[in-house]
C-alpha positions in Angstrom: 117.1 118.1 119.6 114.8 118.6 122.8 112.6 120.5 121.1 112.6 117.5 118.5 111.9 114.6 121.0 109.4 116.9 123.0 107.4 117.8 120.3 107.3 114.1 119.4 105.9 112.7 122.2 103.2 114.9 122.6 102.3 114.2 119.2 102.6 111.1 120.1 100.3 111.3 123.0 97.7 112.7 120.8 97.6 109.9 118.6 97.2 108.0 121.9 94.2 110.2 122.5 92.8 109.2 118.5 93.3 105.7 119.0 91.8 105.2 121.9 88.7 106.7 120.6 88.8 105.2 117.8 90.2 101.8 118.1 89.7 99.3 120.6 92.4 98.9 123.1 91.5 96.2 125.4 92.9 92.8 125.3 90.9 89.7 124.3 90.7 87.9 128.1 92.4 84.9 128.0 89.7 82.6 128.1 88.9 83.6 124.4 92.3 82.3 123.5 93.1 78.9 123.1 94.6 77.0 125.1 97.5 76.3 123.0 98.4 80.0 122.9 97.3 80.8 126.7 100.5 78.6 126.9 98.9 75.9 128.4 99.0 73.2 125.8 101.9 71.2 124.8 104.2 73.3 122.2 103.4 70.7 119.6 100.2 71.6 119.5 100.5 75.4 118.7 97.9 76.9 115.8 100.9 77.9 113.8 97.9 79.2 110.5 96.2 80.9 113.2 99.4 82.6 114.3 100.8 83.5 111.3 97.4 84.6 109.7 97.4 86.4 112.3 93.7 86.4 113.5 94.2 87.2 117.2 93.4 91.2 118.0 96.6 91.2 120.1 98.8 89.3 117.8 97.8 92.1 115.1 98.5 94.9 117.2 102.0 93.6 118.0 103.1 92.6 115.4 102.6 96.4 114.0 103.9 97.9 116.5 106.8 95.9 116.5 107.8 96.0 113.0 107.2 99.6 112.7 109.5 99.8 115.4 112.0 97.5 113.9 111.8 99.4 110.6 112.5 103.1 112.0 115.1 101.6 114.4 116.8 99.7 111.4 117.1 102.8 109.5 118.1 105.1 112.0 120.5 102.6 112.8 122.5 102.8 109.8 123.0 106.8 109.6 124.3 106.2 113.3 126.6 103.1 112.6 128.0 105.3 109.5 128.4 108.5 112.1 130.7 105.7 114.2 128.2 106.0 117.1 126.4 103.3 117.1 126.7 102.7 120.7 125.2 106.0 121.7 121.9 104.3 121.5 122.7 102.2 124.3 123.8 105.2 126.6 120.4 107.3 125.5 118.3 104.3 126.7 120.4 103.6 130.1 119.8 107.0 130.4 116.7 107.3 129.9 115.4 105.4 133.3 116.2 107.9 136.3 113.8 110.3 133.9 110.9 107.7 133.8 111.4 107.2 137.9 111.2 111.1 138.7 108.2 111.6 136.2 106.7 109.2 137.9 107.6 110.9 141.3 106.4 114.1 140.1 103.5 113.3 138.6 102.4 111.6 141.7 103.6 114.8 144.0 101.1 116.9 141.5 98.1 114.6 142.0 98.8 113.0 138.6 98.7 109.0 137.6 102.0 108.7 137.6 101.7 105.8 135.2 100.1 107.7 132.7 102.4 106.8 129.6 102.7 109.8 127.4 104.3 111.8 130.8 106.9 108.4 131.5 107.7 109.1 127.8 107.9 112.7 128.2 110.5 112.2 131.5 112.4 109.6 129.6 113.2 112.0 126.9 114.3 114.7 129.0 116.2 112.3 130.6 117.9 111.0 127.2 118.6 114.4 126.1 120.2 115.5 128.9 122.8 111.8 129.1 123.3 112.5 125.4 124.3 116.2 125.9 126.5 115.2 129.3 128.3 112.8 126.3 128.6 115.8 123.8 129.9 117.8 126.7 132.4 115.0 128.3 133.9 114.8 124.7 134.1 118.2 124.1 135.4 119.3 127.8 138.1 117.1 128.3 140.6 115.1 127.0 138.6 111.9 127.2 137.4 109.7 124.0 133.9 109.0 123.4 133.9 105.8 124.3 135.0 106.8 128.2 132.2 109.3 128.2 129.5 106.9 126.8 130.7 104.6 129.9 130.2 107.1 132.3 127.4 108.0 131.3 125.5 104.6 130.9 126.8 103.8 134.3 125.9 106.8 135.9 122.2 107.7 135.1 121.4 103.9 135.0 122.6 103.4 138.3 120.7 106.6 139.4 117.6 104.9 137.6 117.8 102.2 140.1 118.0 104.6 143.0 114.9 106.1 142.0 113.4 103.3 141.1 114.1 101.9 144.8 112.5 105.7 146.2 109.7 105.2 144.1 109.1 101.6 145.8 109.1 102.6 149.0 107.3 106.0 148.3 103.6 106.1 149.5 102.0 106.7 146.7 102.5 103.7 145.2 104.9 101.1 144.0 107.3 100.8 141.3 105.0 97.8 139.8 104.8 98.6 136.1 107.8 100.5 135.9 110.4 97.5 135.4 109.3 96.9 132.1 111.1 99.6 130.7 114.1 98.0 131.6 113.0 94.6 130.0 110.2 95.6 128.2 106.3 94.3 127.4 105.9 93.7 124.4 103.1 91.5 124.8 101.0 94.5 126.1 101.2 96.7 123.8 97.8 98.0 123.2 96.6 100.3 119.7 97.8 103.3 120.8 100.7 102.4 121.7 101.2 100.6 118.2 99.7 103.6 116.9 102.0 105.6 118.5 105.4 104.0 117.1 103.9 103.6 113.4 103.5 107.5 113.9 107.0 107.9 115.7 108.9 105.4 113.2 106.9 107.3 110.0 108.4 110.5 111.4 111.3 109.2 111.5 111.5 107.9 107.9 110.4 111.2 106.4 113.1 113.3 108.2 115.5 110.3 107.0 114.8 110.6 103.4 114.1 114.4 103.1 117.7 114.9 104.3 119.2 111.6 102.9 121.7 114.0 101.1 122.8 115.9 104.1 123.0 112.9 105.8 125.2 110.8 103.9 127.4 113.5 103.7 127.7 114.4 107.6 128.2 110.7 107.9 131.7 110.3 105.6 133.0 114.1 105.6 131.5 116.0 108.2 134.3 118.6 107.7 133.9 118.8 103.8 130.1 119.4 104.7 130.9 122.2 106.5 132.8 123.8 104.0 129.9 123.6 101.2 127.8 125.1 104.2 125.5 122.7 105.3 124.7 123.4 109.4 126.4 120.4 110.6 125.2 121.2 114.5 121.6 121.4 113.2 122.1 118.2 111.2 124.0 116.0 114.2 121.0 117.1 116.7 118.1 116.5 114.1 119.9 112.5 113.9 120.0 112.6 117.7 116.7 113.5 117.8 115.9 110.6 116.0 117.5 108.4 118.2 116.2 109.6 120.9 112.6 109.0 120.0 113.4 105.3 118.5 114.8 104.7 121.8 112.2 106.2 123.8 109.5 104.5 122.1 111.4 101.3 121.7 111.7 101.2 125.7 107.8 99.6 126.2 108.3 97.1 123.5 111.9 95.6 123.8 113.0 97.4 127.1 116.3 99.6 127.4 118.4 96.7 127.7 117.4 95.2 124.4 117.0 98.9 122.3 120.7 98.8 121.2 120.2 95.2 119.0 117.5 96.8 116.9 119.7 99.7 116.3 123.2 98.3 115.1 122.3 94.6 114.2 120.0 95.4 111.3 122.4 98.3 110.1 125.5 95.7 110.9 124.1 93.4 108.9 123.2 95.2 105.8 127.1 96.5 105.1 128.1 92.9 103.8 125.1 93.7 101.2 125.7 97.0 100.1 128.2 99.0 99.4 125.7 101.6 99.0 124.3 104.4 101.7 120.8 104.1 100.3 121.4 100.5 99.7 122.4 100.0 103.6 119.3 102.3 104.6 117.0 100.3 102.9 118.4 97.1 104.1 118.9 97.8 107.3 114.9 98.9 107.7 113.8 95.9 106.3 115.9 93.7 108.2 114.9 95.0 111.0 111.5 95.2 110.3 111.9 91.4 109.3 113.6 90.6 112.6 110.5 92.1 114.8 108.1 90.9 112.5 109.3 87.0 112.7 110.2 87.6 117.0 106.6 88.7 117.6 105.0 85.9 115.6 107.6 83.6 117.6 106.5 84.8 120.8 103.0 84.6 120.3 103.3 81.2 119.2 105.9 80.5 121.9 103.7 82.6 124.9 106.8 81.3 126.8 109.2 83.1 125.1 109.6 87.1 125.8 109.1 89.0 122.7 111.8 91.3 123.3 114.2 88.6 123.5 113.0 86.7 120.4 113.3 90.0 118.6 117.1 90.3 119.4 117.8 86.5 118.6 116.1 86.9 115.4 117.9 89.8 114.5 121.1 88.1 115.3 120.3 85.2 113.1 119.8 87.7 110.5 123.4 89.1 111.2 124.9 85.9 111.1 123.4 84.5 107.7 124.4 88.5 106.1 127.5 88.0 107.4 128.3 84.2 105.8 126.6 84.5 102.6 126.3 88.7 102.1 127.0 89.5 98.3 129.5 92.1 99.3 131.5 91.8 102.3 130.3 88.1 103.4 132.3 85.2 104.6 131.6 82.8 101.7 132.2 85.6 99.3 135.1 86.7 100.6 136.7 83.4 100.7 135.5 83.0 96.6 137.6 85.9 96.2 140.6 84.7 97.3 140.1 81.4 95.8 140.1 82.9 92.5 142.7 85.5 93.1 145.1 82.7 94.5 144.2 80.4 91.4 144.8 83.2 88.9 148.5 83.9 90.6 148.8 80.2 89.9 148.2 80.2 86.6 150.5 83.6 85.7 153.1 81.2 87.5 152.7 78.5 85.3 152.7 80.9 82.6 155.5 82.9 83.1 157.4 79.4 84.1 156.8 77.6 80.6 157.9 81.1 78.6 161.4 82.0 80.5 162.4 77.9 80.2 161.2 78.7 76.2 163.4 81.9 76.0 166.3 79.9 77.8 165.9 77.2 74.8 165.5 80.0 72.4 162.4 78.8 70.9 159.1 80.0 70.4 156.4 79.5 73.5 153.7 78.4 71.7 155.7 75.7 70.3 157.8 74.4 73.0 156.3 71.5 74.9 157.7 71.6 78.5 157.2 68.3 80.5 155.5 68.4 83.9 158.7 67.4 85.5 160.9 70.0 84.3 158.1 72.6 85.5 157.8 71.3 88.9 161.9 71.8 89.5 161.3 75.2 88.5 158.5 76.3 91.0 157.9 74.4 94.5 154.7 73.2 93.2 153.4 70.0 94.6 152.1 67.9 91.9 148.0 68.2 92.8 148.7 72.1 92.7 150.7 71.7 89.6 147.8 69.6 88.1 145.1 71.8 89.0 147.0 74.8 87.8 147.5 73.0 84.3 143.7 72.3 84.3 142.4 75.4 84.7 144.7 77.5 82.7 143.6 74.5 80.3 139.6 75.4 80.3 140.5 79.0 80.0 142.7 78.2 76.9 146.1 79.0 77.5 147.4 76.2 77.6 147.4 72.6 75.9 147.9 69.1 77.8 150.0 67.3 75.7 149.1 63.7 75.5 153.2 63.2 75.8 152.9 64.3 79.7 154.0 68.0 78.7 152.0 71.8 78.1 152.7 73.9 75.2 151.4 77.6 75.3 148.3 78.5 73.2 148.7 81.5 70.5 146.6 83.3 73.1 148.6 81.9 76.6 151.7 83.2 74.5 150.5 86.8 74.6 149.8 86.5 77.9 153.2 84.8 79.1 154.9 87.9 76.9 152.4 90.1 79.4 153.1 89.1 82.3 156.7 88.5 81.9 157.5 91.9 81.3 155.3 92.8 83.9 157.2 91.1 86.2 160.5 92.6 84.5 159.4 96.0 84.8 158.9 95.7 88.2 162.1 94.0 89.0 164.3 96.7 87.3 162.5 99.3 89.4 163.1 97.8 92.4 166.9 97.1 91.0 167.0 100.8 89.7 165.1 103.1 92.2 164.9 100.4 95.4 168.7 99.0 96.0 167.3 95.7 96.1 170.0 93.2 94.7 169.1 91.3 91.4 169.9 88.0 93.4 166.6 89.0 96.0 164.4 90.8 93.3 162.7 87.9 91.9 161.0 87.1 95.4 160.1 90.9 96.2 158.9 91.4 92.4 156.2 87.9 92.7 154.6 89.2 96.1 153.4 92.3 94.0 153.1 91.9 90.3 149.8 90.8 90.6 147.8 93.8 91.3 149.7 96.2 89.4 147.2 98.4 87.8 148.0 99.5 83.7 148.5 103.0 85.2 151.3 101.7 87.1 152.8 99.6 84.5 153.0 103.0 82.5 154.1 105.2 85.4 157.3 102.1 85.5 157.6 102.6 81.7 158.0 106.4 81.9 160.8 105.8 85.2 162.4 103.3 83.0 162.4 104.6 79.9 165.3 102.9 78.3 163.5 99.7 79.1 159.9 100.2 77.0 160.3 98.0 74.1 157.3 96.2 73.6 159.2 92.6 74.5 160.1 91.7 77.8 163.4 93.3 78.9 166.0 90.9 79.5 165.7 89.2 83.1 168.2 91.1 85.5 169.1 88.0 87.6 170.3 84.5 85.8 167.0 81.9 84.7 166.3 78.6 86.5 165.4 76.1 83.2 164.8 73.2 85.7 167.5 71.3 84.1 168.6 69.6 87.3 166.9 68.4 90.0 166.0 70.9 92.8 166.8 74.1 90.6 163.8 76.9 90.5 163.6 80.6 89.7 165.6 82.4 92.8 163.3 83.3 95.3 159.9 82.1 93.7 157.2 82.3 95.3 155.2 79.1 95.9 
């Protein structure tokens, strides 16, 4: 993993070395700015075309950099939030800090510019490596759970940061001017190269990413099964730290340490209620987060009042919020549909199973008994909107017919389903009778809260148990029938 993270920053640093040769790396001065977006001008007035068209030089090279940023973090994200560490980010970039303060104490001993970028990136990794293998070995040493270890560790080495950070101020070869935004971050700044330099960083990542996409997926659910088949799961676990570590590292100048760990889990968070899908929550998650940096930066340049970092983060977690209410998979809204339907369709088996049992009680046939509304409502504690509603839909999906005398009959086609679902039920009540001890007086209640979501195989599994009971009519009901005859009555223990 060291040899990962090392290997990219000094590519990394030679890409600094191309871009700065061959692309221009100085900021337009301010006076060639407007003044609406030197932030000088009333925020009504902001050139919103020329932000979004983006024809500033700066506004270009930040919004690359930060949406090649947010899409290698976004994917990265995801393999760590399905590895159930998606808070190790957070401890890799507090660690990171008390590395950037001694390389810049070092460097400075040596002669060096201490504030040369590629060796502040260089420190930081060594530093990250080194609070991510103190977590491996926390974990692995003692009795402690990850989540202790990843405490101690973000504590620790950030509060060492500071220390250092305080040395380096009153050291006298300089000051820690410039240093600080590593902890919040400057992504105004950012010049070419080091756009250049995350494009290259995040392109790296992507490739490892979908070369072992496999591998991956597989460490991520089973790591044990992986094993087995033979895959190096060590190798695999340090070549997705390695990852993180040089998202986070490069993520420090653009969004700052404090702010690395949104761009990491929100995007990934956020694509679950998607996706039920790996590659389907890869993908998402890397384009949410490349959408989330894309619209912050183009926020903040608008908005020169308004840290980029920071806009990044809220974007992101607008993002989050709108997956999780109306997300196809696992969102709010779709969710509560669910239930709606699933609640409406135990309504309407209720209806159905109430109008046959009062026909068998009369001994006539259920698709040509017409049972008034009344006598339904005494046999289930329905209230007469729910009854209503229940009559309605079972009505549009043609089980049912409204009688124009106040009464339902049972379709030819609600009849087959009433038979259904009352043996259903019946099945399951002489289990519980047969093979539970439940008394037939209680079995009616226990029997409603799961015929529902009995699966054929199960019904089959029942028949096999009870196999003096698999004619194809319903058995006979083991506990006495409610006909709603007088006022009050209802099935024994029905279920609302």
């Amino acid at each position: 993993m060291l040899a990962l993270a090392l290997g990219a920053v000094s590519a990394c640093a030679s890409t600094q070395l191309l871009a700065t040769t061959l692309l221009p790396t100085t900021l337009l001065p301010t006076g060639d700015l407007p003044s609406n977006l030197r932030g000088e001008g009333p925020a009504e007035t902001i050139d919103w075309l020329r932000v979004l068209t983006l024809r500033d030089y700066n506004t270009r090279i930040v919004v690359l950099g930060t949406t090649l940023l947010g899409l290698g973090a976004g994917v990265v994200g995801s393999f760590t939030l399905l590895r159930k560490r998606a808070l190790l980010g957070d401890a890799l970039s507090h660690a990171t800090l008390p590395g950037i303060a001694l390389a810049f104490l070092i460097a400075n001993a040596l002669g060096s510019d201490g504030k040369h970028l590629p060796v502040l990136l260089l420190g930081a990794a060594v530093s990250g490596v080194v609070g991510v293998g103190a977590i491996l070995a926390i974990r692995r040493l003692t009795k402690l759970k990850e989540d202790a270890a990843l405490g101690i560790v973000l504590s620790v080495f950030f509060g060492a940061g500071v220390a250092l950070l305080g040395l380096v101020q009153q050291s006298a070869s300089g000051n820690a001017a410039g240093l600080e935004s590593f902890i919040y971050g400057k992504t105004a700044s950012l010049l070419a190269s080091d756009a250049l330099m995350i494009g290259v960083a995040a392109l790296l990542c992507l490739a490892v990413a979908t070369a072992l996409s496999k591998e991956l997926r597989l460490l991520c659910f089973d790591a044990t099964y992986a094993a087995a088949l033979g895959y190096p799961i060590g190798l695999l676990d340090a070549t997705l730290m390695g990852m993180v570590v040089i998202i986070t590292i490069l993520g420090l100048q653009a969004v700052g340490l404090v702010l690395m760990i949104a761009l990491l889990v929100i995007p990934a968070a956020a694509a679950r209620f998607w996706t039920e899908s790996t590659n389907g929550v890869t993908l998402i998650a890397g384009g949410l987060g490349a959408a989330s940096s894309l619209m912050g930066s183009l926020l903040s340049a608008a908005l020169p009042r308004l840290p980029s970092g920071a806009m990044i983060v809220l974007v992101s977690t607008a993002l989050f919020v709108l997956s999780a209410t109306v997300g196809t998979r696992r969102g709010v809204l779709r969710r509560w549909g669910r239930r709606r339907r699933f609640e409406r369709a135990i309504h309407v088996e209720h209806l159905l199973r109430a109008v046959y049992e009062i026909a068998e009680v009369a001994g006539a046939g259920a698709e040509r008994l017409a049972v008034p509304i009344d006598r339904l409502l005494r046999v289930r504690s329905w209230s007469s909107e729910r009854l209503r509603a229940t009559i309605a839909h079972a009505q549009r999906e043609s089980l049912v017919q409204r009688l124009t005398q106040g009464g339902v009959r049972l379709t030819e086609r609600g009849s087959l389903e009433a038979e259904r679902l009352t043996r259903q039920h019946r099945l399951w009540e002489l289990y519980l009778i047969t093979h539970a001890d439940i008394a037939p007086a209680r079995v009616d209640r226990r029997a409603d809260a799961i015929e529902h979501v009995l699966e054929p195989e199960t019904i089959a599994r029942l028949e096999r148990l009870l196999e003096s009971r698999t004619t194809e009519a319903p058995p006979a009901s083991p506990h006495a029938l409610a006909t709603g005859t007088s006022h009050g009555s209802k099935t024994p223990g029905a279920a609302p």
